[in-house]
C-alpha positions in Angstrom: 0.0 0.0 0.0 2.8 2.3 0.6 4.4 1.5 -2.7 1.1 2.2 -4.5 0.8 5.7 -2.5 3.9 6.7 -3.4 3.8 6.2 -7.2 0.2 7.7 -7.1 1.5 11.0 -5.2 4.8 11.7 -6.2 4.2 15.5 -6.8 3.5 15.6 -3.1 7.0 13.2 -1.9 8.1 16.7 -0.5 5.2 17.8 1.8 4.8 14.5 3.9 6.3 11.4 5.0 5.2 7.6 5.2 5.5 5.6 8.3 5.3 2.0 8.9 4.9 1.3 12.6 3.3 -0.9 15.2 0.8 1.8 16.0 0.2 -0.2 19.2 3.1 0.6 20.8 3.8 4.0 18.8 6.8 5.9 20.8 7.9 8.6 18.1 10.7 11.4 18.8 8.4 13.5 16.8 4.7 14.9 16.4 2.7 15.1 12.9 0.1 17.1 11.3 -2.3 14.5 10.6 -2.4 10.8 11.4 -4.5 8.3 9.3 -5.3 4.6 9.9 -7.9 3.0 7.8 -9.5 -1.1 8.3 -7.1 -1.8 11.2 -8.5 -0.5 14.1 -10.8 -3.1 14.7 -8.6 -5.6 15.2 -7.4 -4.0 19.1 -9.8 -4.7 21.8 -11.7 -1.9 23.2 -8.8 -0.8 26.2 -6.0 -1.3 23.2 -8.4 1.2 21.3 -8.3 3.6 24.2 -4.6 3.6 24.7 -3.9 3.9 21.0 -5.9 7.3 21.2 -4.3 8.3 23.8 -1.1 7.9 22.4 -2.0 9.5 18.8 -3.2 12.5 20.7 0.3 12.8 22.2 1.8 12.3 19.0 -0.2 15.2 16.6 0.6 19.1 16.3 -1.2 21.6 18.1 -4.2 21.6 15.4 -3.0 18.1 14.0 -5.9 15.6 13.0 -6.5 12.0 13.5 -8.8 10.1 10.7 -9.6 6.9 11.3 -11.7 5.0 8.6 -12.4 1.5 9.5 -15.5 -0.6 10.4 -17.6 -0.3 13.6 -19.9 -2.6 15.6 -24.2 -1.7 15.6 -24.7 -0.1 18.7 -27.4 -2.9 19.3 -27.5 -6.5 18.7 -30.4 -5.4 16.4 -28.8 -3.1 14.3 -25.5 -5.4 14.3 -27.3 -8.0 13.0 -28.6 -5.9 10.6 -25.3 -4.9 9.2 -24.1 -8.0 8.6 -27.2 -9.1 6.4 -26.8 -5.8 4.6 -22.7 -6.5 4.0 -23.8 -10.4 3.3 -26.8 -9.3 0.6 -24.1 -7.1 -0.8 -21.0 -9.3 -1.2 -23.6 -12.3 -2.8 -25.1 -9.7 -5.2 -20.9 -8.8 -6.8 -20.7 -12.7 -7.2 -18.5 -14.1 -4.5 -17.5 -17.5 -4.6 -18.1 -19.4 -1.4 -14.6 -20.0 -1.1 -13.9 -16.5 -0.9 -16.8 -16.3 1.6 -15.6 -18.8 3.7 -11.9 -16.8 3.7 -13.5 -13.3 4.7 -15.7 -15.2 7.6 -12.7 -16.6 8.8 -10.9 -13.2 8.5 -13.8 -12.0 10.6 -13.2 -13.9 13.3 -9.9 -12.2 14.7 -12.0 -8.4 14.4 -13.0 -6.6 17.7 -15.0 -3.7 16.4 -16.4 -1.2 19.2 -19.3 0.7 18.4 -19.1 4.2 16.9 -20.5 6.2 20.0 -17.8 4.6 22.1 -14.5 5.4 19.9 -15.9 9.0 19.8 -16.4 9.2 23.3 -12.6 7.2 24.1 -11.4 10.1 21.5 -13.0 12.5 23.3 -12.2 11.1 27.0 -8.5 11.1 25.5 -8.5 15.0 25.0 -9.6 15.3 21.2 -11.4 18.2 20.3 -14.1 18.5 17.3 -14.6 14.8 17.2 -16.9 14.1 14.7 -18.4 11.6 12.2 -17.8 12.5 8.7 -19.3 9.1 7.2 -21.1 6.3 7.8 -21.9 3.7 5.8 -23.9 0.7 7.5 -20.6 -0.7 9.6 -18.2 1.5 7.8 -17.3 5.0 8.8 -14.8 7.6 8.7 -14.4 9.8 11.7 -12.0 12.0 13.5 -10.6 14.3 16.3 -8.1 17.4 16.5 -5.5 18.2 19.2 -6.3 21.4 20.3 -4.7 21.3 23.5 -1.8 23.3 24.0 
């Protein structure tokens, strides 16, 4: 993914930097403007989740952003249940193969997705500021905080 980023944004190799880390134990000598992480939060538990905001508040600029696009959990067993038809209808309708199925099930089983309401509020118990949903999509949403503490 990095590889692909880079050859798709060369005009911009000047203006940022890519990281690979182990965001779960991020210790960085240095802060950034903006942190992204897509389709990997899910896989921390929900006191991982809280410690990883933590950190990525301590590790963004005075105004610096955190976006985080990944899947969340219903915030009732209803609704949960609900999202997983929706994604299963959809998958079946593009023609998956029950092999591939069976893979992404499987795949499923090491997730640990939190609901929406409580990453915004572990965001906002961590300090963020301006936490907000930008999109939501059944189980999939994009949503972030700023640091504006000084």
């Amino acid at each position: 993914m990095i590889k692909q980023a880079q050859s798709s944004l060369p005009i911009f190799q000047n203006n940022f930097s890519y990281l690979v880390a182990d965001y779960s134990v991020l210790n960085l000598p240095q802060k950034f403007d903006v942190i992204i992480s897509a389709l990997s939060i899910h896989h921390l538990s929900d006191a991982q989740k809280e410690i990883l905001f933590r950190s990525i508040l301590n590790h963004l600029n005075f105004g610096g952003i955190f976006v985080n696009a990944d899947q969340v959990k219903g915030e009732t067993a209803e609704i949960e249940q609900h999202y997983r038809q929706e994604w299963l209808r959809k998958i079946q309708e593009r023609g998956v193969s029950e092999t591939e199925l069976h893979e992404a099930l499987e795949r499923m089983k090491e997730d640990k997705m939190s609901t929406l309401s409580a990453q915004m509020q572990w965001l906002k118990n961590s300090g963020f500021s301006d936490v907000n949903c930008w999109y939501k999509n059944y189980s999939f949403t994009v949503f972030s905080g700023r640091n504006l503490m000084k």
